[in-house]
C-alpha positions in Angstrom: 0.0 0.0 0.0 1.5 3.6 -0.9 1.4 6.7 1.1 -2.1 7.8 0.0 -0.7 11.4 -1.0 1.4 9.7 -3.2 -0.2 10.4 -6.4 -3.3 12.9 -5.6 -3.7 15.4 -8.1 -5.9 17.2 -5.6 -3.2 17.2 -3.0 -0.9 19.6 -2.0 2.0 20.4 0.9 3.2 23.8 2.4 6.1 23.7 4.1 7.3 27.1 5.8 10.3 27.6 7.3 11.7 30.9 9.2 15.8 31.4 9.7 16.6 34.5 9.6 15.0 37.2 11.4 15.6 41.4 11.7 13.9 42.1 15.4 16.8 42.3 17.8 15.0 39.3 20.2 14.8 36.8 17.4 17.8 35.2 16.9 18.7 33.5 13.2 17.9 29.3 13.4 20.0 27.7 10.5 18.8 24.5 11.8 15.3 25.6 11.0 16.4 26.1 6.8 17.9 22.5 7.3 14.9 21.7 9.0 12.6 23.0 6.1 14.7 21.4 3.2 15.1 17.7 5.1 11.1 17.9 5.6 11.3 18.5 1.4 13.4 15.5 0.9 11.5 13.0 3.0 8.2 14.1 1.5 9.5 13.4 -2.2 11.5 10.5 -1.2 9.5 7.7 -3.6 10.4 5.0 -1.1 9.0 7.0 2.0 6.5 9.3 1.4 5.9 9.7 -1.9 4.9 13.0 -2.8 5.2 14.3 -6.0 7.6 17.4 -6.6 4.9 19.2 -8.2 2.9 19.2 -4.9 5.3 20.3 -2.8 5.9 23.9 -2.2 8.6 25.8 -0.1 8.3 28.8 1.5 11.3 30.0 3.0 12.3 32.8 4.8 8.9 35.4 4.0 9.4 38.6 5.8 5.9 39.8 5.6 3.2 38.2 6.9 0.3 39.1 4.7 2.4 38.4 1.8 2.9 34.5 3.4 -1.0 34.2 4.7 -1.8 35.0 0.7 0.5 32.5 -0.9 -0.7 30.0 2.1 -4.4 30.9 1.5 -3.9 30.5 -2.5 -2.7 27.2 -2.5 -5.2 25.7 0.2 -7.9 27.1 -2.0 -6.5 24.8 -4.9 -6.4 21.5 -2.2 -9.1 19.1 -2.8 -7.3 16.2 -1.2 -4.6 16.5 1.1 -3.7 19.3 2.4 -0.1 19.2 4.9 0.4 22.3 6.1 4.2 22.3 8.0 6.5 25.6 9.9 9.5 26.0 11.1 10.6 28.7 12.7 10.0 31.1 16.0 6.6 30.7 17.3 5.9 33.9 19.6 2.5 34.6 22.1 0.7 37.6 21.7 -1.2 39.9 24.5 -4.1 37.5 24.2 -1.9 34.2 24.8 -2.1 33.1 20.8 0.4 31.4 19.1 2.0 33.5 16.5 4.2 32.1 13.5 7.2 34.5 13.4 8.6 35.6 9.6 11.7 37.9 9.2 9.8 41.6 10.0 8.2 40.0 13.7 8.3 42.8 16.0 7.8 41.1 19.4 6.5 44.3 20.6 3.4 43.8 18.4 3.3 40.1 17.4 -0.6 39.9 16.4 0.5 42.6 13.6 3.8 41.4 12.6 3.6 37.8 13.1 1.4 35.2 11.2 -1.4 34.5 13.9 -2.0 31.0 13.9 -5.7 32.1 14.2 -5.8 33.2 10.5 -4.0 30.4 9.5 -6.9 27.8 11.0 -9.7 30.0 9.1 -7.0 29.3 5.8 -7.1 25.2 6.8 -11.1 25.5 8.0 -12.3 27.2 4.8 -10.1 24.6 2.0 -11.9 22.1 0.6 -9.4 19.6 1.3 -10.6 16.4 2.5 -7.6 16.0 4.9 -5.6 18.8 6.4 -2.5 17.9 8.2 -0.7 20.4 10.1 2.9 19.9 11.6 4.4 23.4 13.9 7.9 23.1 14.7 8.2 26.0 16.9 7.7 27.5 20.7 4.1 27.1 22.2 2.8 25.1 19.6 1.0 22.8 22.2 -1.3 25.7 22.2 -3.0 25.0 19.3 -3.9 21.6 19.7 -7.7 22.3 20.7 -8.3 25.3 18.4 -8.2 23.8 15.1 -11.5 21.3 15.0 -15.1 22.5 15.3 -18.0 20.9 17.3 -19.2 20.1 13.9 -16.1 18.5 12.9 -16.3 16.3 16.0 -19.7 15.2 15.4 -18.0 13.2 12.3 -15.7 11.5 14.8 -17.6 7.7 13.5 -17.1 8.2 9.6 -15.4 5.5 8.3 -13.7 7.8 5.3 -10.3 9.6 6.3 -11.3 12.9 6.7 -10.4 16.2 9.1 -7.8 17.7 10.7 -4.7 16.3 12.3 -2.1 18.6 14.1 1.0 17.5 15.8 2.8 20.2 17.5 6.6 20.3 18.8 6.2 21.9 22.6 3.7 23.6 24.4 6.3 25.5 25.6 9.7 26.1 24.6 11.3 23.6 22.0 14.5 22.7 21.2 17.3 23.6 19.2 21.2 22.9 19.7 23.3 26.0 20.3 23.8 28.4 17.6 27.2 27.1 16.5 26.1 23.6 16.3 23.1 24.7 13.6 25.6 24.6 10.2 24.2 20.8 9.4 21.8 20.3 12.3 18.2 20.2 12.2 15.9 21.4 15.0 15.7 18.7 17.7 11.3 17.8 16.5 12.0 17.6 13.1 15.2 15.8 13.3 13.8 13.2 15.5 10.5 13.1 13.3 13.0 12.6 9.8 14.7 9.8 11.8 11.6 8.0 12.7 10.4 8.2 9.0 13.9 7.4 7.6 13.9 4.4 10.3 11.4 3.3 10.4 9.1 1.8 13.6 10.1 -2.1 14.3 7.3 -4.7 14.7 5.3 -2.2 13.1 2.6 -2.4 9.7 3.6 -2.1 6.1 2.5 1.9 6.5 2.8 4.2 9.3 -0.4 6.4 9.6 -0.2 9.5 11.3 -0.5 8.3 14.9 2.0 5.4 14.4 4.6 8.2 13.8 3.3 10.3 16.7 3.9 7.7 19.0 7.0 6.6 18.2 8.0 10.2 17.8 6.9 10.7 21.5 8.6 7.5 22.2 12.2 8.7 21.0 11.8 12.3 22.6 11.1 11.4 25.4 13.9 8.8 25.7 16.5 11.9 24.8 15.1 14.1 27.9 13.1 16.9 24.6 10.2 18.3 24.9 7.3 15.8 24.0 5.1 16.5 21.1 1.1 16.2 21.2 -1.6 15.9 18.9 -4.6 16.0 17.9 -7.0 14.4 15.3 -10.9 14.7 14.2 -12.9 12.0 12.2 -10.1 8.7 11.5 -7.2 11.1 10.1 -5.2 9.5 12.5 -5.6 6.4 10.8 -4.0 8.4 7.3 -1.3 7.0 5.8 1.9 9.1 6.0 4.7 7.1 5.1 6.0 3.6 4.5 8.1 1.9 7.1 11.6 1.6 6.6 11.4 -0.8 9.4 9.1 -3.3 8.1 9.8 -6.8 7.9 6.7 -9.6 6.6 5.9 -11.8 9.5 7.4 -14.9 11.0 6.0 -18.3 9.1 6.8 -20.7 11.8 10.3 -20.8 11.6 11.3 -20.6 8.2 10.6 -17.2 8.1 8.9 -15.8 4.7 10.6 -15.1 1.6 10.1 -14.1 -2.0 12.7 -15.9 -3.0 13.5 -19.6 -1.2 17.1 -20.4 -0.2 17.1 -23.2 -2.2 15.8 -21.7 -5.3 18.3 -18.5 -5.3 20.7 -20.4 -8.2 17.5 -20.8 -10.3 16.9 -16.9 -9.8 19.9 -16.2 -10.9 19.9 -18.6 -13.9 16.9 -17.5 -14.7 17.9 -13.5 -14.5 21.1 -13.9 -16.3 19.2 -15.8 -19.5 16.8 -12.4 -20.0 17.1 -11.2 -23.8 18.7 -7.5 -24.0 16.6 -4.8 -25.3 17.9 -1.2 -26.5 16.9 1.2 -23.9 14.0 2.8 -25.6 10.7 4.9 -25.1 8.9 2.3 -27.4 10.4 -0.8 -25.6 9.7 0.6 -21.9 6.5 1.1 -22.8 5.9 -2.0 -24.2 6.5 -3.6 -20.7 3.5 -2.4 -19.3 3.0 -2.0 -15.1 4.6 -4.7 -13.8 7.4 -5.1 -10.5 10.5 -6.7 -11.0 14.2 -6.6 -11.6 16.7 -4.9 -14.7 19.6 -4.7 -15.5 20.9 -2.0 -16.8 24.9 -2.1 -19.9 26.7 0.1 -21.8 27.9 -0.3 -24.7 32.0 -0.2 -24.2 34.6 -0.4 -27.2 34.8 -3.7 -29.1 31.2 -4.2 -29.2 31.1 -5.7 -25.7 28.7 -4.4 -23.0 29.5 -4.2 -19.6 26.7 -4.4 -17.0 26.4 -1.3 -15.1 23.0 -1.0 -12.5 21.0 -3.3 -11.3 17.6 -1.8 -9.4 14.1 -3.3 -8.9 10.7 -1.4 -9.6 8.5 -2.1 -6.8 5.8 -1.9 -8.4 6.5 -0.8 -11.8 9.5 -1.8 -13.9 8.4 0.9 -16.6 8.4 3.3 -14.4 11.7 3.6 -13.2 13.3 2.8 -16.2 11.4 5.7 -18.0 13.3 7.6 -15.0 16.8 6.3 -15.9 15.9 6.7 -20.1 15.1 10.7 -19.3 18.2 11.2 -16.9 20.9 9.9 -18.7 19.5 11.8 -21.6 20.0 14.7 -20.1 23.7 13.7 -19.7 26.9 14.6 -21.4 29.7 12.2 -22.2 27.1 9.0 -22.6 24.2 8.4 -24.9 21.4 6.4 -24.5 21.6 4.6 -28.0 24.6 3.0 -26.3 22.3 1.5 -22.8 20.6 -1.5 -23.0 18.6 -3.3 -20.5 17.6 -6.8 -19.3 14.2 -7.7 -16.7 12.7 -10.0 -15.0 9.0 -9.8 -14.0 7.7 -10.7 -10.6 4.3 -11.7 -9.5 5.1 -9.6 -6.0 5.0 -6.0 -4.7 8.8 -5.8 -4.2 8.6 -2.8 -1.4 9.9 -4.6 1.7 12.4 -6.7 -0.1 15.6 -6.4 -2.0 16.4 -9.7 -4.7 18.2 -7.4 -6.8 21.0 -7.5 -4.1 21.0 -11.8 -4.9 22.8 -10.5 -8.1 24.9 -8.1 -7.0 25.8 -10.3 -4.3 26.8 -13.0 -6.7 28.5 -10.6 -9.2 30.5 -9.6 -6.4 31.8 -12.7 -5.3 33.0 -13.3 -8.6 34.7 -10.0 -8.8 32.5 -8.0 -10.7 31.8 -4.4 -9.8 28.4 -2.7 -10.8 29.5 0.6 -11.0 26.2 2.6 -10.9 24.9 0.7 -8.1 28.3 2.4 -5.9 28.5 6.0 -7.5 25.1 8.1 -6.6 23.4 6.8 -10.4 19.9 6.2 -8.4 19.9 9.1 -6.4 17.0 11.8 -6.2 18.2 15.5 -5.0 19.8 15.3 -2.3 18.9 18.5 -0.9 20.2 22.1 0.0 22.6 20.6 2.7 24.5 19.1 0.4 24.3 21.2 -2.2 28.3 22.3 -1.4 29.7 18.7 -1.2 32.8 17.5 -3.3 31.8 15.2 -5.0 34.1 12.0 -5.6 35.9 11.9 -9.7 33.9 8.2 -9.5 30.7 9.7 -8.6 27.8 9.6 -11.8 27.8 13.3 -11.8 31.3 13.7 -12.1 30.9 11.1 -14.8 28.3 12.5 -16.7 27.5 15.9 -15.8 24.2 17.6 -17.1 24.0 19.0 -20.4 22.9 22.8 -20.6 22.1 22.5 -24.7 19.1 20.4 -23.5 16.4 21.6 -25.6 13.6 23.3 -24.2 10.1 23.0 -26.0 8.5 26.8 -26.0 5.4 26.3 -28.1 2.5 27.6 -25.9 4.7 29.5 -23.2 5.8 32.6 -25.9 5.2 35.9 -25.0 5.9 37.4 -21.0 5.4 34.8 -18.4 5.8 35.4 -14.3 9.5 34.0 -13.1 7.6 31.5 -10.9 5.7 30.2 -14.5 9.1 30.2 -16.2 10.9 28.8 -13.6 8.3 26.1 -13.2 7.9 25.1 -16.9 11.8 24.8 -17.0 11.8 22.4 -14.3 9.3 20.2 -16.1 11.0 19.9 -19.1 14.5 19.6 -18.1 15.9 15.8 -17.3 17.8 17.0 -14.2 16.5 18.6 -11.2 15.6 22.2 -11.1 15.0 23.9 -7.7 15.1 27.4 -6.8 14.3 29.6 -3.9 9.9 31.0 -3.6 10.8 34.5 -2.7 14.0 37.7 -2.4 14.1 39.7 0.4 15.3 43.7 -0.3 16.4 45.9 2.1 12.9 47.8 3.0 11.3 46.7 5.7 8.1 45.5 4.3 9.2 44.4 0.3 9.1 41.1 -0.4 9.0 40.1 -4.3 7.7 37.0 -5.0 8.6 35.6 -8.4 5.2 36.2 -9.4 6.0 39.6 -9.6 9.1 39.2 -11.8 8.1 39.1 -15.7 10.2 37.2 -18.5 9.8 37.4 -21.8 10.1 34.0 -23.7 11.1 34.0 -27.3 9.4 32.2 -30.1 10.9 28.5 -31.0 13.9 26.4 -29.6 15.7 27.5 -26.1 18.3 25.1 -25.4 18.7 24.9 -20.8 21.5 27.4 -21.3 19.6 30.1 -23.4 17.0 29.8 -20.7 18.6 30.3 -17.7 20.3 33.1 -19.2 16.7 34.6 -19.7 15.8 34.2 -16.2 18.7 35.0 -14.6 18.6 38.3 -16.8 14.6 39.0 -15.3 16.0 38.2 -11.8 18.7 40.9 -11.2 21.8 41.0 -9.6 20.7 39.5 -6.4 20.0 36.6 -7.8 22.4 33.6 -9.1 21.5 30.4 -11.2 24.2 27.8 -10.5 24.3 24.9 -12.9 25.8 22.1 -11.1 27.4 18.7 -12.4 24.1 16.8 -11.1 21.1 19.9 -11.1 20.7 23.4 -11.3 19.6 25.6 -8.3 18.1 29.6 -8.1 19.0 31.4 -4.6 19.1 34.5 -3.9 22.7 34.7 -2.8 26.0 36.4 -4.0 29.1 35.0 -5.3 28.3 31.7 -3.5 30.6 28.9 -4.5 30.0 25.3 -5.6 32.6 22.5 -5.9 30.8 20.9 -8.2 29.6 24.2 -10.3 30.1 24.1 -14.4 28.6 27.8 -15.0 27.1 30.6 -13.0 24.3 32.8 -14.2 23.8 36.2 -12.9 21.5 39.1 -14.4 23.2 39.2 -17.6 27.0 37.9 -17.2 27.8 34.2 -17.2 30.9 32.7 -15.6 31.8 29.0 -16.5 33.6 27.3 -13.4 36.2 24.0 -13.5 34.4 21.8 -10.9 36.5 20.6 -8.1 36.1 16.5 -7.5 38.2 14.2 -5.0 40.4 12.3 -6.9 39.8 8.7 -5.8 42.3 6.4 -4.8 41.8 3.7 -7.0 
């Protein structure tokens, strides 16, 4: 069973995150932008949560509050499904003893004014037509909220059988926890670190899924145990009983001894047999499609000099074999020094969902004890984004993106999008027609107190007929301004509003209308 967000059209998740703060009493919280970005990753993580990109949006660093209640009440508006509401950040009490979510102008001095009330932001959840609204605060005197979300008429629904209402799992309901300042650079806040742990981790002896209140518990559990503040929550109708996640823990049960598995012991040589007589097929649109929906195992070579392929990934589709090798088709497509005409693929259907289990690791097992090395399978190949944390890493000369870094003449379709488009359109479209990841930063900051420019308020003008991934980020870094820089790196391309910010792994940099092409910087391996 997936995460039932998984693929809902209808669905959509907010997350808000505050670090960086003006009012003298407000200290900055890096770990609250790590915070933000590792609640992005473990949303869009396939094998967790499964949440489209698409239906994930960031929010990061607003410094006026009406402009965030908007962009908050816009996209709850557009929710028909699931709605997950999530902040990061200070959380601040006004005169009347509400909670108040702090952005960058808070003036503790008049918080109901400055601050996002949370009062505004339950009429925003209360008034979307979302069937289930899921709210996660990662901030002070969030326990205060935990009775004001649900009406007596939401209660009365408490014996539908359908998944409906409002959830909210708060961090404190008084102060929580963050290390000290100079310990923030990689670390999360304390909630959400625990919370990306338990996902990541999984809960032992515990179902296939984790609904909400499976995580709350062993959330609870874990702080608890480490002396933190103890969440709470708080749930209407049986939206405690929604799924959130699958657990990374799982394991099918005990069969009397034995123990179950897809595969026998004794029938492991004929699995292999059996995989290693597959026909090879050119890695083609036509022939993944012809596979249909189906799990399994591939195989994934390339074609070397001589004629000769050697085998390079081996992966499994849990549920789909199609699926993920339309994935691997469209990435390495996007990829200079290798082309596809030159990969080829081998599969094996399975009658099983392959979640919880792993027989692609029976071949690699076996190729390594006869000294074979499947290179992809060691070097970052299947990887998804892995997030602004890393964004500065060195990268290894082995690694995939080292390898095969992303090519910026990708062409970029243009027919329908001609003519002046917002930067958050622009910016948008690129990122679903480029093979590589594309992810960029909601709003800028300026030096007045109260401007905050969304990139719906930044214009681009798009040409008429081919842009190649170059030509268009030279557009839009053009639109953006100095403040502004697009940095194409050897795996994805990222949009910040920072300033002579270096990246190891960086090929070009794009600001307003200068480029600069950089040398990336890779460990030299050993071997």
């Amino acid at each position: 069973m997936e995460p039932e967000s998984a693929h809902h059209a209808g669905s959509h998740a907010v997350l808000i995150g505050t670090s960086k703060y003006r009012a003298s009493g407000l200290p900055n919280v890096p770990a609250a932008s790590n915070s933000l970005h590792s609640m992005d990753q473990l949303l869009t993580d396939p094998e967790l949560c499964g949440w489209p990109e698409d239906r994930v949006t960031v929010l990061e660093d607003f410094q006026d509050a009406a402009r965030l209640a908007l962009e908050l009440r816009k996209l709850a508006e557009e929710t028909t499904e699931t709605l997950l509401v999530y902040f990061v950040g200070h959380g601040v009490i006004s005169e009347t003893g509400d909670l108040c979510l702090a952005t960058g102008d808070t003036d503790l001095r008049y918080p109901d004014l400055t601050a996002l009330e949370y009062e505004r932001v339950r009429r925003i959840l209360l008034n979307s037509p979302a069937q289930v609204k899921l709210v996660i605060l990662d901030c002070c005197y969030s326990g205060r909220v935990i009775h004001g979300l649900s009406s007596p008429a939401e209660n009365q629904l408490a014996a539908a059988t359908e998944v409906r209402g409002v959830y909210t799992l708060t961090a404190a309901d008084r102060t929580a926890h963050v290390v000290p300042l100079a310990e923030q650079k990689a670390a999360c806040t304390s909630f959400t670190g625990v919370l990306r742990d338990v996902i990541r981790q999984g809960v032992p002896g515990g179902p296939p899924t984790l609904a909400l209140d499976d995580v709350y518990l062993e959330l609870r559990r874990v702080l608890k145990a480490r002396g933190l503040p103890e969440p709470n929550r708080r749930g209407t109708d049986t939206v405690d009983l929604h799924v959130f996640s699958r657990n990374a823990a799982y394991r099918p049960p005990d069969t009397g001894g034995a123990g179950f598995r897809l595969i026998p012991r004794d029938r492991e040589d004929l699995f292999l047999k059996v995989m290693a007589e597959q026909p090879v097929r050119a890695l083609t649109a036509n022939a993944i499609d012809a596979l249909g929906d189906h799990p399994g195992i591939y195989q994934l070579y390339v074609a070397s000099e001589g004629g000769t392929r050697e085998l390079v990934y081996v992966g499994k589709g849990d549920r789909s074999i199609s699926a993920r090798l339309t994935r691997h088709l469209r990435k390495i497509d996007g990829r200079c020094n290798i082309d596809s005409h030159d990969v080829s693929f081998s599969y094996l259907r399975m009658d099983d969902d392959l979640s919880y289990v792993a027989p692609e690791h029976l071949v690699v097992r076996q190729l390594h004890d006869q000294g074979v090395v499947v290179p992809w399978n060691l070097n970052g190949f299947g990887n998804n984004d892995p997030g602004r944390m890393r964004d500065t890493t060195r990268l290894r000369s082995h690694h995939f993106d080292a390898l095969y870094p992303i090519d910026l003449s990708w062409p970029i379709r243009t027919e329908g999008t001609e003519g002046d488009l917002t930067a958050y359109e622009f910016a948008n479209y690129l990122k679903s027609e480029l093979p590589y990841s594309f992810r960029f930063q909601l709003a800028k900051r300026r030096n007045s107190i109260d401007d905050v420019t969304s990139l719906d308020d930044i214009s681009v003008t798009v040409p008429e007929g081919l842009l190649t991934a170059d030509r268009a980020f030279r557009l839009l870094a053009a639109a953006m301004g100095k403040q502004w820089q697009i940095s194409a790196l050897a795996g994805q391309v990222l949009m910040y509003r920072e300033e002579n910010l270096r990246y190891p792994s960086a090929l070009r940099y794009y600001v307003d209308t200068n480029t600069l092409d950089a040398v990336p910087d890779f460990q030299q391996d050993d071997f």
